[in-house]
VEXMI-168770 format. One record per residue (C-alpha): x, y, z; residue in one letter. Coordinates in pm, 1 decimal. Layout:
N
[pt [X, Y, Z], "a"]
...
REM end
This chain:
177
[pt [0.0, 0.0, 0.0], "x"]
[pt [140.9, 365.6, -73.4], "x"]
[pt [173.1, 602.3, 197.3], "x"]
[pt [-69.6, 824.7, 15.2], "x"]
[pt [-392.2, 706.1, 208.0], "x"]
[pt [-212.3, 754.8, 525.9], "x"]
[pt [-313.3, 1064.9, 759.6], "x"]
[pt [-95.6, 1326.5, 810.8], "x"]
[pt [50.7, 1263.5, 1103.0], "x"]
[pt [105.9, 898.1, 1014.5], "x"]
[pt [313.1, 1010.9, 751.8], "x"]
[pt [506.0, 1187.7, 988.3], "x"]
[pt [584.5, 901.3, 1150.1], "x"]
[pt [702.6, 687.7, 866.7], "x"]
[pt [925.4, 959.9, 718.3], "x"]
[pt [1111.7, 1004.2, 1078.0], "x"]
[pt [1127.1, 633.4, 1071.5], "x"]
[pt [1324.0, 619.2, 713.6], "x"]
[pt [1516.5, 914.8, 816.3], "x"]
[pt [1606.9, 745.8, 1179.6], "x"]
[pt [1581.3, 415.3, 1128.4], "x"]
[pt [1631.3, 150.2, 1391.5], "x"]
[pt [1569.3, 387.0, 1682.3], "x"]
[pt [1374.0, 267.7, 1959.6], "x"]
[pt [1021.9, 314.4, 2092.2], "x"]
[pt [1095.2, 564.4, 2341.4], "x"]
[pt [1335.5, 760.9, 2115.7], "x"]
[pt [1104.3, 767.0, 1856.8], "x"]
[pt [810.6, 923.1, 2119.8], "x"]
[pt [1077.1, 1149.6, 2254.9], "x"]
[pt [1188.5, 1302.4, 1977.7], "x"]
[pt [871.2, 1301.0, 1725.4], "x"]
[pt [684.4, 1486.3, 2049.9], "x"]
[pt [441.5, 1223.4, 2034.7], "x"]
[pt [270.7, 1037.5, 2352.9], "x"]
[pt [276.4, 711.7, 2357.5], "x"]
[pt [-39.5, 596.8, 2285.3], "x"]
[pt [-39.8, 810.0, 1981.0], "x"]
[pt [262.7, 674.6, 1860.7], "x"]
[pt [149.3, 299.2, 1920.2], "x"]
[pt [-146.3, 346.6, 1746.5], "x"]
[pt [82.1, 512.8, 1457.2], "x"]
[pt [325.5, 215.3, 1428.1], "x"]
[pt [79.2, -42.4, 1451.3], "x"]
[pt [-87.1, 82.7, 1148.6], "x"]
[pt [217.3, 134.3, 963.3], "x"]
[pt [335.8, -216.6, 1040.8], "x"]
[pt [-2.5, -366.5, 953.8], "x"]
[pt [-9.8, -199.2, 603.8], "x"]
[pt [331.0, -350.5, 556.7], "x"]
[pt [538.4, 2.0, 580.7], "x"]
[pt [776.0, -70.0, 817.9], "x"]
[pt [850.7, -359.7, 1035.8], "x"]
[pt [1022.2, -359.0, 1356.2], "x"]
[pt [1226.1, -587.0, 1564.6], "x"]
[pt [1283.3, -655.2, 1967.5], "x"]
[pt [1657.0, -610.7, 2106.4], "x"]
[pt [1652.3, -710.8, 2492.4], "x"]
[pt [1357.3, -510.9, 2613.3], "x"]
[pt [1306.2, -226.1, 2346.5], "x"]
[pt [1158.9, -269.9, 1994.0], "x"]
[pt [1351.1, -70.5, 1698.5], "x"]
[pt [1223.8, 57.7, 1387.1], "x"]
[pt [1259.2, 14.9, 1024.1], "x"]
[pt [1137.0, 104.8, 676.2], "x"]
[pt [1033.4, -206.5, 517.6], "x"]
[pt [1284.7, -293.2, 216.7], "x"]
[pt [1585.2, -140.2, 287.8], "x"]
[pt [1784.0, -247.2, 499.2], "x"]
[pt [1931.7, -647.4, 506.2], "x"]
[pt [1933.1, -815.3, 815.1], "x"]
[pt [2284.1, -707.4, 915.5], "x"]
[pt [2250.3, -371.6, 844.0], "x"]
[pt [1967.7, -377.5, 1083.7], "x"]
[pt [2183.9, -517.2, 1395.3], "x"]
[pt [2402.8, -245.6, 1336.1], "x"]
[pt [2146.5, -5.9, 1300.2], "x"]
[pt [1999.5, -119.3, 1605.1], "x"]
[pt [2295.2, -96.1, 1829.8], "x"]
[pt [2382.5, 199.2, 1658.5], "x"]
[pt [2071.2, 395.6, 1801.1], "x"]
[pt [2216.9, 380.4, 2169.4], "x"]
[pt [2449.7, 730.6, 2201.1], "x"]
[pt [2699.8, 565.7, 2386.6], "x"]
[pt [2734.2, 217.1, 2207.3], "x"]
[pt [2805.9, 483.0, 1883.3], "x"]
[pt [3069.8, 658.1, 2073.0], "x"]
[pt [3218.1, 345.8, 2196.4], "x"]
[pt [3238.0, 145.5, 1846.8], "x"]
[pt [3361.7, 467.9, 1660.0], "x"]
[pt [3662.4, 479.4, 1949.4], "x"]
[pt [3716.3, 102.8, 1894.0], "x"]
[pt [3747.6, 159.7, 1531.5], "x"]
[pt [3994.6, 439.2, 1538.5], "x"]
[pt [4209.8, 333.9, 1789.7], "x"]
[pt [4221.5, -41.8, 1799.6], "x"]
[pt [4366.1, -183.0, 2135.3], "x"]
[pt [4201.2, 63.0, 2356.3], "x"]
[pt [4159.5, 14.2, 2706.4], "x"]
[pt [3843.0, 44.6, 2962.9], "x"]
[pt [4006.3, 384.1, 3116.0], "x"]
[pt [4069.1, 525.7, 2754.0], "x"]
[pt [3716.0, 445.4, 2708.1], "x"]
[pt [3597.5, 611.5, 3014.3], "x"]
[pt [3802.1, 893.2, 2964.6], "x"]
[pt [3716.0, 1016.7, 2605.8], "x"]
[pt [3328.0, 928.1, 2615.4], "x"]
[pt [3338.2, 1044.3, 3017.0], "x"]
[pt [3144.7, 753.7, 3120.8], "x"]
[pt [3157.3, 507.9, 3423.2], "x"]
[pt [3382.2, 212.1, 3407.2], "x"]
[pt [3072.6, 14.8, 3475.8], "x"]
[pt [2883.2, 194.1, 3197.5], "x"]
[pt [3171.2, 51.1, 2967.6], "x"]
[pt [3195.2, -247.6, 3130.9], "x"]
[pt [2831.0, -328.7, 3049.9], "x"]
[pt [2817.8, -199.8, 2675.7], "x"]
[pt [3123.8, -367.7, 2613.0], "x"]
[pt [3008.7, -736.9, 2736.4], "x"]
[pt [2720.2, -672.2, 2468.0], "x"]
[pt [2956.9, -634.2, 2185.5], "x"]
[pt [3128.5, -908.6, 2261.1], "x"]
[pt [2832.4, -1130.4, 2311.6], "x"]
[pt [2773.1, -1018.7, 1970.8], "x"]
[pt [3101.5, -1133.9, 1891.0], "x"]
[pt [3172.9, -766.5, 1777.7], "x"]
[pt [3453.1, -720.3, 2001.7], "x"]
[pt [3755.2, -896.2, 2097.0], "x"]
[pt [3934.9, -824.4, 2421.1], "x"]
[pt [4283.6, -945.5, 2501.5], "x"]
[pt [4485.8, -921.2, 2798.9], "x"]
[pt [4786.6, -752.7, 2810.0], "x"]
[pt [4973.4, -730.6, 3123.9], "x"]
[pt [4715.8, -552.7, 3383.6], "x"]
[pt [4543.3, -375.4, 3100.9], "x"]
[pt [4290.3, -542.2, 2884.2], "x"]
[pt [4271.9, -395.0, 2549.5], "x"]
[pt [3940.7, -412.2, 2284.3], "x"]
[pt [3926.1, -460.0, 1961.3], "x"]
[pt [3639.6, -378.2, 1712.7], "x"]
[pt [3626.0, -724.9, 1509.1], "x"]
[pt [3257.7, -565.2, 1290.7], "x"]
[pt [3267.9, -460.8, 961.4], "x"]
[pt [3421.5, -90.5, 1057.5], "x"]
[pt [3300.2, -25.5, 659.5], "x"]
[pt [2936.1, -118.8, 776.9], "x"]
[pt [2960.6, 68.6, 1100.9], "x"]
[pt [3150.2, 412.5, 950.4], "x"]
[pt [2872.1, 370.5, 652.7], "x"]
[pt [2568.8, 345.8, 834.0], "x"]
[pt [2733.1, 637.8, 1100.9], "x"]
[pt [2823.7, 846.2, 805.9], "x"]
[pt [2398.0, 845.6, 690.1], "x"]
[pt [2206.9, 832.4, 997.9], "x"]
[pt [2421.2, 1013.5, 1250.3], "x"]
[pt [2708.0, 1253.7, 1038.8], "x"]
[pt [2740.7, 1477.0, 1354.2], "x"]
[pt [2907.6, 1161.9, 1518.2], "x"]
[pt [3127.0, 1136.2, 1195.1], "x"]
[pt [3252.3, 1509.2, 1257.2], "x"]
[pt [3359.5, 1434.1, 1564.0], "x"]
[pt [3583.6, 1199.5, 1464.5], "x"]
[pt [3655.4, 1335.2, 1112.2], "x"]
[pt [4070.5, 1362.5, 1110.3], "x"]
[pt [4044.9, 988.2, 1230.6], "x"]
[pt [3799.0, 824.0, 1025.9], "x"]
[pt [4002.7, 1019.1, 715.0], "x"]
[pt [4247.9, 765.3, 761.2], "x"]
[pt [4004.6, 491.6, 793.0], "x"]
[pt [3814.2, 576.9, 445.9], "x"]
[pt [4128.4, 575.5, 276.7], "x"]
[pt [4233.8, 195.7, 390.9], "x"]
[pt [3858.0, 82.0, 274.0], "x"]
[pt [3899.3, 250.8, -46.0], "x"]
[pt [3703.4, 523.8, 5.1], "x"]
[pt [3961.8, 799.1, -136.7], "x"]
[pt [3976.8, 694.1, -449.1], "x"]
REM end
């Protein structure tokens, strides 16, 4: 069905969705303005006409335009929505072999908070860690082309950020040519 018969609002919805995909349910009420109710009664219809589809990660449901995105680019998509799990892959991927503190220091978050986003990666066998002397040091083991991709069209502010590193990243994948 074409998003022509859809009220206005409703389209609303669906364009923020293909703008922002993979974000979650709260994000998406947050930042559209929209209570919740309104916003459940929104997706619903949207999923039911076959617009976009969404998928459950732990306890939150993320969105997506139907036809796409592959599978894969929807995991990263997903984990990609969470602020710090973006800062932390995009440090990971510029400076391989960095350590919890590093980590704490340049994203200013608790070693806890690092400790717990970093056991997810590597349940998703996204991250390798390796001990090395009393240090422990991480490595991004994702496709960084994926990641820096996806970054680079859903969330460029995050690539400006780290602009003089990911240069040097672009250029190794190709990208300068």
């Amino acid at each position: 069905m074409s998003s022509g018969r859809l009220n206005e609002r409703t389209k609303l919805v669906l364009e923020f969705i293909k703008e922002n995909p993979g974000l979650n349910f709260n994000e998406l009420s947050r930042r559209l303005g929209l209570a919740k109710g309104d916003l459940q009664y929104h997706v619903h219809r949207l999923e039911k006409l076959g617009l976009i589809t969404s998928r459950r990660s732990g306890l939150k449901r993320h969105y997506f335009p139907v036809g796409i995105f592959d599978e894969s680019e929807k995991d990263v998509l997903t984990l990609l929505s969470s602020e710090n799990l973006r800062g932390i892959v995009m440090f990971m991927i510029t400076k391989p072999g960095v350590t919890q503190k590093e980590l704490c220091d340049e994203l200013d978050l608790s070693a806890p908070t690092v400790n717990y986003y970093v056991d997810k990666l590597e349940k998703l066998h996204l991250v390798r860690s390796i001990k090395d002397g009393k240090f422990v040091k991480y490595y991004f083991t994702g496709d960084a082309e994926l990641f820096i991709k996806l970054i680079q069209n859903y969330y460029p502010s995050l690539l400006e950020r780290w602009a003089d590193r990911i240069v040097d990243i672009f250029m190794e994948f190709g990208g300068g040519d």
